[in-house]
Structures are given as structure tokens and as C-alpha cells.
TIPA-700000 format. One record per residue (C-alpha): chain; residue in three letters; x, y, z; residue number from 0. Coordinates in nm, 3 decimals, padded with zeros to 5 digits. Each point is the difference from the previous one (the first is absolute). Layout:
<atoms>
   unit   code        px        py        pz   pos
      A    ALA         X         Y         Z   NUM
...
</atoms>
This chain:
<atoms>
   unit   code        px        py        pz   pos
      A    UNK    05.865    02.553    09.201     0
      A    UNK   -00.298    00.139   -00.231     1
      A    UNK   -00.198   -00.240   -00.167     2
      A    UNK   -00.299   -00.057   -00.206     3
      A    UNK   -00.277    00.017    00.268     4
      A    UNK    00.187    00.269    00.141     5
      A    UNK   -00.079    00.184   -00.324     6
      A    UNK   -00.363   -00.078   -00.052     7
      A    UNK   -00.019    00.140    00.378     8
      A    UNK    00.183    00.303   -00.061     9
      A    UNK   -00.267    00.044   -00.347    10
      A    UNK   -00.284   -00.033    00.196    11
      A    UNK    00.138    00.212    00.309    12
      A    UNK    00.015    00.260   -00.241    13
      A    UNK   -00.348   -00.064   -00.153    14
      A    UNK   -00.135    00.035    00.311    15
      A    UNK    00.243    00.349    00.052    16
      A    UNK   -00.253    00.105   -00.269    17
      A    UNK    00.292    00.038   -00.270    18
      A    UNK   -00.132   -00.038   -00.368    19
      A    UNK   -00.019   -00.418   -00.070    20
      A    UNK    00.224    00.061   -00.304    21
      A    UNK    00.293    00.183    00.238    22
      A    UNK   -00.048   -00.269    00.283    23
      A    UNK    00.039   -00.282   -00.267    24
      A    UNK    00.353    00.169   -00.161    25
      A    UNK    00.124    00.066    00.326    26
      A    UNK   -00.049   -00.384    00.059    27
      A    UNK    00.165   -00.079   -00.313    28
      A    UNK    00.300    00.232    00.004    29
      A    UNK    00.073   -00.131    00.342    30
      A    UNK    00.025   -00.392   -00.110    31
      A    UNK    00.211    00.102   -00.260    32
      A    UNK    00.219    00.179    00.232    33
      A    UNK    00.013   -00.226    00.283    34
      A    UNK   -00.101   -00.314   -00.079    35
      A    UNK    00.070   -00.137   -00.363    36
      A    UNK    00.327    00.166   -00.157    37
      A    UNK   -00.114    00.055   -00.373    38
      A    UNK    00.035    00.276   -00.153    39
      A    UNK   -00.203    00.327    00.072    40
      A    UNK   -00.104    00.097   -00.356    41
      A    UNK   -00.179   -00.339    00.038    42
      A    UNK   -00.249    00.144    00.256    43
      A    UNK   -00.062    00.310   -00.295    44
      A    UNK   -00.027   -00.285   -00.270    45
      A    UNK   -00.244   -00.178    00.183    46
      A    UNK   -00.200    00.307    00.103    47
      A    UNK   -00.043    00.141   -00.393    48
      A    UNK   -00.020   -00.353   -00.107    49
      A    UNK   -00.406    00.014    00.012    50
      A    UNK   -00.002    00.301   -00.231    51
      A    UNK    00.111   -00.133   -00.287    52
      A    UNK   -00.289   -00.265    00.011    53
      A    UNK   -00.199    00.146   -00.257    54
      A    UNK   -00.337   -00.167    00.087    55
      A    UNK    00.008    00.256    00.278    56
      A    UNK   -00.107    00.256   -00.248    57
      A    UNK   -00.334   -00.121    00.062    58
      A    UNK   -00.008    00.137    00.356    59
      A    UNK    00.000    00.358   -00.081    60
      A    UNK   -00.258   -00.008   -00.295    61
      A    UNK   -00.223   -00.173    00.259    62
      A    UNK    00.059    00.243    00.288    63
      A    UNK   -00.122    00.270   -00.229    64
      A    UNK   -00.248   -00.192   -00.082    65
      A    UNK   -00.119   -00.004    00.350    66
      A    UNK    00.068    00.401    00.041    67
      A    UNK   -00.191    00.070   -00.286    68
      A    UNK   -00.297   -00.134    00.074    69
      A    UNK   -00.080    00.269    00.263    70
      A    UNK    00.005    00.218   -00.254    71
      A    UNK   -00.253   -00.163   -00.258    72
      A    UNK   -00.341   -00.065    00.211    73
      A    UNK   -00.004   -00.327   -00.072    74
      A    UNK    00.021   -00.072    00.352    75
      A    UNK   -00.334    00.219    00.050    76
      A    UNK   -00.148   -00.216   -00.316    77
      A    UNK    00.092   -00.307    00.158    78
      A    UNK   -00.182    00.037    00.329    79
      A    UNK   -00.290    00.097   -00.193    80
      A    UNK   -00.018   -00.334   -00.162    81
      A    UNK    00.123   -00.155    00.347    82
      A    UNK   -00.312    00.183    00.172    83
      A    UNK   -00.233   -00.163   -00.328    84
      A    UNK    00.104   -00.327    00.192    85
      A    UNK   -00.043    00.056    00.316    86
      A    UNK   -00.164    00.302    00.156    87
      A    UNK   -00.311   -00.204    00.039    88
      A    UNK    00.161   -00.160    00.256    89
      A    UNK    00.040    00.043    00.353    90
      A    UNK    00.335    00.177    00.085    91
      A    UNK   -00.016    00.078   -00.404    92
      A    UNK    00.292    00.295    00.027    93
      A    UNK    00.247   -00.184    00.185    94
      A    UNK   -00.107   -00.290   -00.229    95
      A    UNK    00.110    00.200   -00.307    96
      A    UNK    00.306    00.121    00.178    97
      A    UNK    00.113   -00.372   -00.064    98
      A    UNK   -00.126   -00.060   -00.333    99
      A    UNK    00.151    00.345   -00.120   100
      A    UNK    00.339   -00.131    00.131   101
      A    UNK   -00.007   -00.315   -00.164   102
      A    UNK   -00.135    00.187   -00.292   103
      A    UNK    00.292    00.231    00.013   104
      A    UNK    00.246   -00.289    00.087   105
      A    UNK   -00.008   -00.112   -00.356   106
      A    UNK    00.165    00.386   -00.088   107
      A    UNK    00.159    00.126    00.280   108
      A    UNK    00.273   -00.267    00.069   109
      A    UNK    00.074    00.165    00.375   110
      A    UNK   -00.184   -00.043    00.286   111
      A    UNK    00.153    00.268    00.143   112
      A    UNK   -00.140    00.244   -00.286   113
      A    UNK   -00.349   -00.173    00.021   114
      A    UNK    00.000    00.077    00.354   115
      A    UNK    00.140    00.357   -00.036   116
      A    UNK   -00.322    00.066   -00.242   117
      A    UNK   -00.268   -00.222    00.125   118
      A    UNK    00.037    00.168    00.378   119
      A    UNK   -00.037    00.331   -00.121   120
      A    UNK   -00.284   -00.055   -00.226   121
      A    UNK   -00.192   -00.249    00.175   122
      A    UNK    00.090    00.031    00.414   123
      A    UNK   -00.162    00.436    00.021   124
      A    UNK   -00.291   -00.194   -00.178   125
      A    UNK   -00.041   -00.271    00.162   126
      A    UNK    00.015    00.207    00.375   127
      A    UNK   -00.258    00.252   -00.139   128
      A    UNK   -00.232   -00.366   -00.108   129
      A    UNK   -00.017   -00.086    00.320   130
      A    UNK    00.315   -00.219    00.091   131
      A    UNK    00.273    00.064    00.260   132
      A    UNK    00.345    00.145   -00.152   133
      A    UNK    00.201   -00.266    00.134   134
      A    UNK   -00.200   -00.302   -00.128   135
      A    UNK   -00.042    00.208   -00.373   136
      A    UNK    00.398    00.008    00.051   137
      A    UNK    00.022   -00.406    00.119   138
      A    UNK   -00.190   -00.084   -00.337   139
      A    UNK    00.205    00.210   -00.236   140
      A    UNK    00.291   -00.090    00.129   141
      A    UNK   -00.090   -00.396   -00.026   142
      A    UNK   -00.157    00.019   -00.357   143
      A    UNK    00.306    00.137   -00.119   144
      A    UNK    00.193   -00.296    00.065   145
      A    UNK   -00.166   -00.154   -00.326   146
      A    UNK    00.229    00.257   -00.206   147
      A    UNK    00.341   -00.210   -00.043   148
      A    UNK   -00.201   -00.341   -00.030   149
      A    UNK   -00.271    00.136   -00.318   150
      A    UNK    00.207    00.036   -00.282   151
      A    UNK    00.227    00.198   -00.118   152
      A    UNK    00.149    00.070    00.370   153
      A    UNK    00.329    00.078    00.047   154
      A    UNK    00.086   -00.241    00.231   155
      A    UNK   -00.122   -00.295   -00.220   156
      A    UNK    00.272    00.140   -00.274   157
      A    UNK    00.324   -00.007    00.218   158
      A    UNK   -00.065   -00.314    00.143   159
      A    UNK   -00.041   -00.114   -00.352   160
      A    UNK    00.342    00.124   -00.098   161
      A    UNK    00.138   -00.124    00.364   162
      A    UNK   -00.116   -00.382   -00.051   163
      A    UNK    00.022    00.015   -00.406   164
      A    UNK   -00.349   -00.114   -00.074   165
      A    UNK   -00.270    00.202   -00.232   166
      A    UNK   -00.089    00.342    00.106   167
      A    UNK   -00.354   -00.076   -00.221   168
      A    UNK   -00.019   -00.321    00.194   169
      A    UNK    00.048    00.128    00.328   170
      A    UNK   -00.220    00.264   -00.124   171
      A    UNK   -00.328   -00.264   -00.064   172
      A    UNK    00.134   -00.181    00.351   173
      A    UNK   -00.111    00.330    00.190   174
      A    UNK   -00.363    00.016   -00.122   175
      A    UNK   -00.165   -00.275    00.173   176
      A    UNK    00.193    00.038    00.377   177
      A    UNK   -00.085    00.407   -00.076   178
      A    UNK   -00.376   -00.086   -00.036   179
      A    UNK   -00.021   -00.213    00.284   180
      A    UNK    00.153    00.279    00.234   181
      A    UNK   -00.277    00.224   -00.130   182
      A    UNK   -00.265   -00.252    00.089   183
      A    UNK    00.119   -00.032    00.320   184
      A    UNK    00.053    00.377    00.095   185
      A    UNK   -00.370    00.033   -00.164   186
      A    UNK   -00.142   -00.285    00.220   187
      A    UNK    00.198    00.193    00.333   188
      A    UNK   -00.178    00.309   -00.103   189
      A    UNK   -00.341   -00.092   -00.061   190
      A    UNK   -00.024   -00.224    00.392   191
      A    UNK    00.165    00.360    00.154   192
      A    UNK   -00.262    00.239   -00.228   193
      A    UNK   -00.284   -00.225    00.118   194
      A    UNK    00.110   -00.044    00.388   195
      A    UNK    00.042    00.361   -00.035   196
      A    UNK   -00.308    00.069   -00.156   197
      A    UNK    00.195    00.195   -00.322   198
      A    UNK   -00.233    00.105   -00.232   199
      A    UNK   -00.035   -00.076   -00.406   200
      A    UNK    00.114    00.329   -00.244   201
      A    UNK   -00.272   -00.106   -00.203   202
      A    UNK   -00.376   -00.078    00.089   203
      A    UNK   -00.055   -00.132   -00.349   204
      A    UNK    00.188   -00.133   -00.284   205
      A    UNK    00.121    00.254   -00.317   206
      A    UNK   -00.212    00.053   -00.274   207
      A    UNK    00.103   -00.158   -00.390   208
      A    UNK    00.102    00.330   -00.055   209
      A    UNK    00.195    00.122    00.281   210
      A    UNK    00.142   -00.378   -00.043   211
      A    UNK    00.100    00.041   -00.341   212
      A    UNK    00.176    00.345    00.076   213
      A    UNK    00.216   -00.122    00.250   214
      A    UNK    00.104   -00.311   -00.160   215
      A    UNK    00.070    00.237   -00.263   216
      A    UNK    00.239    00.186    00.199   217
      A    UNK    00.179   -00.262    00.162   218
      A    UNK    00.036   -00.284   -00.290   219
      A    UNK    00.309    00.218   -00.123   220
      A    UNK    00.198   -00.043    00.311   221
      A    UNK   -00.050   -00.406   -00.034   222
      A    UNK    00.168   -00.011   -00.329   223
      A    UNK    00.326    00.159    00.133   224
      A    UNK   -00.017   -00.319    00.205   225
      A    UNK   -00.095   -00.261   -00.262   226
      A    UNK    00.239    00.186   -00.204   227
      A    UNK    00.303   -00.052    00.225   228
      A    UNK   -00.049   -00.366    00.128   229
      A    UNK   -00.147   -00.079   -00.341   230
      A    UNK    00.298    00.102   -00.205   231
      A    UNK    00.285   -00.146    00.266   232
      A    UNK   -00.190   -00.340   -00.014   233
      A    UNK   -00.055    00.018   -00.380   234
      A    UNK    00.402    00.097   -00.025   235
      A    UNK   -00.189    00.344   -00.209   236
      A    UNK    00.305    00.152    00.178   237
      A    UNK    00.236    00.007    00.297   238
      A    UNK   -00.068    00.078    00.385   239
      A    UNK    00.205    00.338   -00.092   240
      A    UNK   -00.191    00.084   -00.334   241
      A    UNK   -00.363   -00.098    00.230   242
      A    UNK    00.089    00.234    00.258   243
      A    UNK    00.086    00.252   -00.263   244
      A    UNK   -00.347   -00.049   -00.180   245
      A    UNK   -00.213    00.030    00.263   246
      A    UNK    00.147    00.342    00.062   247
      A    UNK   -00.078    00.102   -00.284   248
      A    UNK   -00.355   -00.136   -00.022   249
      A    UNK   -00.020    00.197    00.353   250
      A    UNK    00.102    00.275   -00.139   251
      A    UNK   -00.195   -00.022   -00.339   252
      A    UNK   -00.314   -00.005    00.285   253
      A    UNK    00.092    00.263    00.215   254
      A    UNK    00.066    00.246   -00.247   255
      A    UNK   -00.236   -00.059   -00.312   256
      A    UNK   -00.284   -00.264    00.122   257
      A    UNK   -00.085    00.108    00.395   258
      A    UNK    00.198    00.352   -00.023   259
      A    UNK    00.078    00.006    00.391   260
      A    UNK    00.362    00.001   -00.093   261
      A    UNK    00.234    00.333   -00.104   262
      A    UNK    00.343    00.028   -00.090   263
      A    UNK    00.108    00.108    00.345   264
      A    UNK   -00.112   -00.322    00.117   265
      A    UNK    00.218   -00.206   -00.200   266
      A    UNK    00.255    00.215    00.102   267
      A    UNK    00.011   -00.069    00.359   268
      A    UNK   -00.132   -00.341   -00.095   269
      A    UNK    00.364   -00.070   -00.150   270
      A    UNK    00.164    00.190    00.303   271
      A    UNK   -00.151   -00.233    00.225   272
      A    UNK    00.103   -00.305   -00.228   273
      A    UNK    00.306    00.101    00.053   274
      A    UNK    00.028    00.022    00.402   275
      A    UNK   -00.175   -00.341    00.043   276
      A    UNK    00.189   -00.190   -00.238   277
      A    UNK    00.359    00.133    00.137   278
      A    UNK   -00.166   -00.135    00.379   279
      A    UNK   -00.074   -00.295   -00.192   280
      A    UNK    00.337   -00.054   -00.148   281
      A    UNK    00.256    00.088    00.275   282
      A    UNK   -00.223   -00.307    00.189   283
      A    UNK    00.066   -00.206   -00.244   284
      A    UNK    00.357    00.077   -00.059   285
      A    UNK    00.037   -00.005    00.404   286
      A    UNK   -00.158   -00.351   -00.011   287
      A    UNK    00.124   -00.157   -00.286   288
      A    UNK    00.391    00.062    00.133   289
      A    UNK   -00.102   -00.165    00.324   290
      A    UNK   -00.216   -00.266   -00.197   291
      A    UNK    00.339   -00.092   -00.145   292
      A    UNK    00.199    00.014    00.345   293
      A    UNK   -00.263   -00.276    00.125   294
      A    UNK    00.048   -00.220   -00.279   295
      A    UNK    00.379    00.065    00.040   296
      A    UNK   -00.011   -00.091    00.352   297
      A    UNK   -00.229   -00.303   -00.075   298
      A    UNK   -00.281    00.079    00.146   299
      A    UNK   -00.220   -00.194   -00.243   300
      A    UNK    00.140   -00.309    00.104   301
      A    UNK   -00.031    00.072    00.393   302
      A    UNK   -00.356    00.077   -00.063   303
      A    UNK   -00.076   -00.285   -00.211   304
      A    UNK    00.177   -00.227    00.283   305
      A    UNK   -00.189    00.161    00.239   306
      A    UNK   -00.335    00.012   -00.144   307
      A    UNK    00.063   -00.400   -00.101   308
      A    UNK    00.098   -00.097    00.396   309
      A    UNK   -00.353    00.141    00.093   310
      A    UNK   -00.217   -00.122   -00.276   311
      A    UNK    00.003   -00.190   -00.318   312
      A    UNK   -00.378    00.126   -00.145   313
      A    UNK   -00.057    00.267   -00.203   314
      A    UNK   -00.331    00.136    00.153   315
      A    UNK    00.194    00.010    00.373   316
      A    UNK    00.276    00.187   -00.138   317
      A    UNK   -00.192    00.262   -00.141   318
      A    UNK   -00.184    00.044    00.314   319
      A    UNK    00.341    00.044    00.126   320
      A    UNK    00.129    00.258   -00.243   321
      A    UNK   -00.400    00.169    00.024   322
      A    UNK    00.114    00.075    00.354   323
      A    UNK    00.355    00.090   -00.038   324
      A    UNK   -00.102    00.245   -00.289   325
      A    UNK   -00.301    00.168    00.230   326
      A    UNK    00.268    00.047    00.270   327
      A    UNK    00.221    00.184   -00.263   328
      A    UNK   -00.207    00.156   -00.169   329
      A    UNK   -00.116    00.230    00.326   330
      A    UNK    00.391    00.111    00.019   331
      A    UNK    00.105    00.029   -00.372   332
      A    UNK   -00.114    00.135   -00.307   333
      A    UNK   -00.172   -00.267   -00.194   334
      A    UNK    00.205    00.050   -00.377   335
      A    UNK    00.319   -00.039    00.223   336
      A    UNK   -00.061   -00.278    00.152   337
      A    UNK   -00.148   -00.194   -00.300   338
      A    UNK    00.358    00.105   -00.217   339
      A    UNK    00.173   -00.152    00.371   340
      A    UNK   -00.217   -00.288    00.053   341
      A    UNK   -00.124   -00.147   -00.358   342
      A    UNK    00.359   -00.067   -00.124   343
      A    UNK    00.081   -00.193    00.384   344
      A    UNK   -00.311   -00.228   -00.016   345
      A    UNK   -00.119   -00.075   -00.344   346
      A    UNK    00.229   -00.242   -00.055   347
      A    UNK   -00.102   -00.188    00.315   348
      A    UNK   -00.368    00.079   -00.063   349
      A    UNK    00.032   -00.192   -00.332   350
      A    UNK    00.209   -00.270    00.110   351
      A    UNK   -00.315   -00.074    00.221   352
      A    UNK   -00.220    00.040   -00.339   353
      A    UNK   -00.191    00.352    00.018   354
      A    UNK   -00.074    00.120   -00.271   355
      A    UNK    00.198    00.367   -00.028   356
      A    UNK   -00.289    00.133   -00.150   357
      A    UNK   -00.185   -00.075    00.326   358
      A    UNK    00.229    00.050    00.237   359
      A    UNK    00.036    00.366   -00.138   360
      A    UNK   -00.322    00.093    00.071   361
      A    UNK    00.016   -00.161    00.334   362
      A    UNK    00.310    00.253    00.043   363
      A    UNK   -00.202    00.337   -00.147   364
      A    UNK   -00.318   -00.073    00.227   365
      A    UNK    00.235   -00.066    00.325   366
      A    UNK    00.185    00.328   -00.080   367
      A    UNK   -00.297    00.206   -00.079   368
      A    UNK   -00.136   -00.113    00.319   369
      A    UNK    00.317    00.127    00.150   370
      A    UNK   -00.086    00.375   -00.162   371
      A    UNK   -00.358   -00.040    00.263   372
      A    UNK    00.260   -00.092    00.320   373
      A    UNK    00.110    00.202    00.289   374
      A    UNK    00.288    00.134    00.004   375
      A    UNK    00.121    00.144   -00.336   376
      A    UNK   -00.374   -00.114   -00.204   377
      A    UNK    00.059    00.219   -00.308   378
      A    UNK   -00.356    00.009   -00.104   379
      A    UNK   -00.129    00.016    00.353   380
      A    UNK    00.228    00.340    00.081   381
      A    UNK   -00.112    00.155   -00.313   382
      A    UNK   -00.356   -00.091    00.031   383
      A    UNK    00.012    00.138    00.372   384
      A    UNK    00.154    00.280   -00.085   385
      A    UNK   -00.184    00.105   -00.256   386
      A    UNK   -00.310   -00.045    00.147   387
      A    UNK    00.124    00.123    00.319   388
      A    UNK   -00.111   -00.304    00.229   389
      A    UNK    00.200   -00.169    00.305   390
      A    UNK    00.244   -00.296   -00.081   391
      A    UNK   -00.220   -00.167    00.328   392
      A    UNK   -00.348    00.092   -00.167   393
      A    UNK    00.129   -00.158   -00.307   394
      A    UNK    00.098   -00.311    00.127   395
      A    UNK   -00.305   -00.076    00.171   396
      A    UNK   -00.249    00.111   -00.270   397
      A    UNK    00.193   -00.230   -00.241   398
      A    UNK    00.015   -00.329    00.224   399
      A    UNK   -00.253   -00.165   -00.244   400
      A    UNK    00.200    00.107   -00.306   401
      A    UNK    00.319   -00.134    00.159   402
      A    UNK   -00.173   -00.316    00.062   403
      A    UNK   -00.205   -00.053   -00.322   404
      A    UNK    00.388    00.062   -00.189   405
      A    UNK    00.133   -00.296    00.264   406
      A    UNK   -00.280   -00.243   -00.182   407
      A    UNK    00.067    00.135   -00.327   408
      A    UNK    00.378   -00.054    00.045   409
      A    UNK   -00.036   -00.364    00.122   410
      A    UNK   -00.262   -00.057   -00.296   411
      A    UNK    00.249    00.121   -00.222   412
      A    UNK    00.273   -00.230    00.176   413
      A    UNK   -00.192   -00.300    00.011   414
      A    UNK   -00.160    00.012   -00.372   415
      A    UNK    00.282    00.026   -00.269   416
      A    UNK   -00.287   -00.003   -00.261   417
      A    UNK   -00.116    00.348    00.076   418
      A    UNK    00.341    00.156   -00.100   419
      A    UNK    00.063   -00.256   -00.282   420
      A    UNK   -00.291   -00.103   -00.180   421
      A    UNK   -00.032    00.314   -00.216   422
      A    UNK    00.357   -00.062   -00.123   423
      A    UNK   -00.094   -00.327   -00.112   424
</atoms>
């Protein structure tokens, strides 16, 4: 006789068949509703449009083109000028900037997966011609990247916000302080490997006032799209939805009238590709949300939370728990899916144990964005590599230190709930 387990093995036999998640996860669905429980079938196709008519979701789309449009603007280019002001007197000062221009761009782009898509093809042909090997230009792309979903306004932050019913703006001002620590630590990896491998400055001297003043100039406009949007959610100014949908227009007032890098053709496919990345993003969602529902049907909550209580009664040992349960996942499932499975299952024991959600959220987005760097489905590590055309194998071992400085930051994170919630105090 089929049951449950059965039909989590069956979804991830599939996975690993290399269907789409979104297919593997209806399959899964359509087959406990078939076998297993007898209710109705048009329950499985409520459950699976269910998530659309949530209307908060609106904000995913504006913020995807958000992200899209960006390449398009030269802000990016702007934006590692400024990073470069900070650090090109430094040893290992390119790969330096690489990080700060992520964590720069983290506060607009809302997808690691776009950062990364941009950053390696601006900054990894540089970075080789500089002086440092493809594969370790790739390693620290890839890692700084990771900063995108925890620096507001990432789109991660948002659907867990909807998931656990807490503040987008808080979760938001949560992600700032755990983001900046990840940078510090990727920055600190960096600079030991640039001087053990004798990387040189991209400066010999610091900017003049006026070459200073000019590229402050540049760059303060991209800032206030950021301000602007964290700013005005915090402030209640306006919604998630209406933030998402004024920072594309800001974006767009400074593409096409401020740094004219932008034309109409670029909106254009800007829009198109809105379009395919949302729909990916949705049928996940829909996929997971259904089965999200057939766990909590099934009880799975409880089982979890009687499970979880057998083993330990503190707080700071279950998270280490769930850290480890969510890398392991996280290298076999995309991480929006499994945070729509997973956050509905264990919140409720997380807060019987008293975590704060707030925390425990960004606990969740820095496992799973860790789980976008992991062998074998790594989103962000398969684009990076393939994009700037470097071995799986060479990646891995250039980006040891980067794997290891995001272990520390995840345990900092884990162990110091102040970091995530002292801003939204």
C-alpha cells in the first residue's frame, strides 16, 4: 500500500530524474490524492491555485524586474566604482570589490541568482586578465552573491514573510545585520588568500577629492532606490507591492533620463524576462504550497514537533539540528520550495521552543542560500560555472575558504538572535 514516505521518495526520485521541481512535486501530490487520502480531486487544483490569489505575491514580480533591470542601467558599473573607492588599496582589492559590489547590489537586486548571472560576467574576464585564476574569480562571485536574499529587499525574505505572517519591513531590517556580517567574513577569506597568494592592490594610491567626489556622485543615486524601499516599508509610506513597484520606477527614471545606459528595447526584454522567472517562481510555489497542505493534513507538524522534543528541549540545539537538516536539503531541492514545505511543518514547533520567527527566518534564508553554493543541483554554483566556463571540481576547491567562512557566519547567525533582531527593535 502507498503511503506518505512512499511519496516524498517517489518526489525526490524524480528530482533526481532531472524532471522540473514543480512537475516532480504535482506528480507527488496527484498521487496521494489518488491513492492514499480519498478527497476529492478538484481539491488537489484548489490547493495548487490557492497561492495565487494571495495578493502580497504581487510583490514578487515587481522585484524580479527589479533585479532584470538593473543590467540594463549601469548602476552595477557605478557601484563597483564606489566599491573599488573602498578597497582597491588593498591587497586582493578586485576580488575585494567583487564582494562589496554584491552586497552593494543585494540591497536592489533581490536574487542571488541574478547577482550572480551579472557579477560573473562583469567581474570573473576581469578579474582572470588582473591576475587571478578563473576558477577562484568564479569561487568568490559565486559566494558574495549569497548576500542577495539576506540585504533587503530579497525575495526570499518576502515569501517567508507571507509564509510565517510576520512584517515583510521587519523581516526586511532583520536581514541587514546577518547580510553584513557574511560580507565581513567573505572579505576577511579574501584578503588571507590575496596575501598567501601574493594578489596585488588595483590601486597604488588612494583617489583624488575630485575623482572621489565624481564617483560618489555617480553611485549615491543607486543608494536611494535602497533607502527608498526599506525606508518606506518600515515607515508604512506604502506596501511591499507598491515598494517593489517604486523602485522600478526610480530604476527606470535612472536608466533612461539620469545615467542614459537604458533604451526602450531594454525594458522590453526586461518585462519578457519578468515574465519567465516569475511563472518558474510561481508553479514552485503552487507545487509546494499543495504539498505544504498535504503535510499539515497528514500531521506532520506534530510528528516533527514530537520528534524534535524526544531529542532536545533547548532552543539553540534544535536549531543546530534544523541548520543541518536544511544544509542536507538544500543540496537536493530548490531552496523557495523547500522553505513553502518546511516553514509551515516547523514554525510552530520552533516557537513552542521560543525562537523568535523573525530569527528563525533568517536562519532558514542563509541555510538555503548556502544550499544554492552545494553540489549537486547549487543553482548559483552551475550558473556561475557555466558562465564563466570553469570545472564543477576547480570550483569546489577554489571556494573551500568561502564555504567555510559561510559555516562561521551561519553558526554566528544561529547562536546570536540579536544580529537578526535588534534592528527591528
Amino acid at each position: 500500500m502507498i503511503s506518505l514516505p512512499m511519496v516524498v521518495a517517489m518526489i525526490l526520485a524524480l528530482i533526481a530524474l532531472n524532471m522540473r521541481l514543480y512537475l516532480a512535486i504535482i506528480a507527488g501530490v496527484l498521487v496521494y490524492f489518488l491513492f492514499i487520502n480519498p478527497i476529492p480531486i478538484n481539491i488537489a487544483a484548489q490547493r495548487l491555485v490557492a497561492p495565487t490569489l494571495n495578493v502580497a505575491f504581487l510583490a514578487v514580480p515587481f522585484f524580479v524586474l527589479l533585479g532584470t533591470l538593473l543590467s540594463f542601467t549601469g548602476i552595477a558599473t557605478r557601484l563597483l566604482g564606489l566599491a573599488d573607492l573602498l578597497v582597491g588599496r588593498l591587497r586582493g582589492g578586485m576580488a575585494l570589490a567583487n564582494v562589496m559590489l554584491s552586497t552593494l547590489m543585494g540591497g536592489m537586486s533581490a536574487s542571488n541568482l541574478a547577482d550572480a548571472s551579472m557579477t560573473a560576467r562583469m567581474m570573473v574576464p576581469e578579474m582572470e586578465r588582473n591576475g587571478y585564476s578563473r576558477a577562484f574569480a568564479a569561487a568568490v562571485t559565486a559566494a558574495s552573491s549569497l548576500i542577495t536574499p539576506i540585504i533587503p529587499p530579497g525575495i526570499a525574505l518576502i515569501i517567508y514573510a507571507l509564509l510565517a505572517n510576520v512584517s515583510v519591513g521587519r523581516m526586511f531590517l532583520a536581514g541587514i545585520l546577518p547580510g553584513l556580517t557574511l560580507a565581513v567574513l567573505l572579505m576577511l577569506t579574501t584578503y588571507v588568500i590575496a596575501r598567501r597568494r601574493g594578489y596585488k592592490p588595483t590601486r597604488t594610491t588612494w583617489p583624488a577629492p575630485a575623482e572621489t567626489g565624481r564617483i560618489v556622485l555617480g553611485a549615491w543615486p543607486a543608494v536611494v532606490v535602497v533607502v527608498a524601499v526599506v525606508g518606506g516599508i518600515r515607515l508604512n509610506v506604502f506596501t511591499p507591492t507598491e515598494a517593489g513597484a517604486f523602485a522600478v520606477f526610480l530604476v527606470l527614471v535612472l536608466g533612461l533620463f539620469v545615467y542614459r545606459d537604458m533604451r526602450f528595447h531594454h525594458v522590453l526584454s526586461a518585462l519578457v524576462e519578468t515574465g519567465k522567472v516569475t511563472a518558474s517562481i510561481m508553479l514552485v510555489v503552487m507545487a509546494s504550497s499543495a504539498l505544504a497542505w498535504v503535510f499539515a493534513l497528514e500531521q506532520m507538524g506534530q510528528v516533527l514537533a514530537l520528534t524534535f522534543a524526544g531529542v532536545t528541549e533547548s532552543p539553540l540545539a534544535l536549531l543546530f539540528v534544523l541548520n543541518l537538516l536544511f544544509l542536507v536539503l538544500g543540496t537536493l531541492v530548490e531552496g523557495t520550495a523547500l522553505m513553502i514545505i518546511l516553514v509551515p511543518i516547523l514554525l510552530p514547533t520552533v516557537l513552542a521552543l521560543g525562537v523568535d520567527p523573525i530569527h528563525f527566518g533568517i536562519i532558514i534564508i542563509v541555510n538555503l542560500s548556502i544550499g544554492t553554493l552545494t553540489p549537486p543541483i547549487g543553482t548559483v554554483m552551475l550558473v556561475v560555472c557555466n558562465i564563466s566556463r570553469v570545472q564543477v571540481s576547480d570550483f569546489l576547491r577554489e571556494g573551500a575558504g568561502f564555504y567555510l567562512a559561510l559555516f562561521i557566519g551561519l553558526a554566528v547567525i544561529t547562536m546570536v538572535p540579536e544580529l537578526s533582531l535588534f534592528l527591528t527593535r
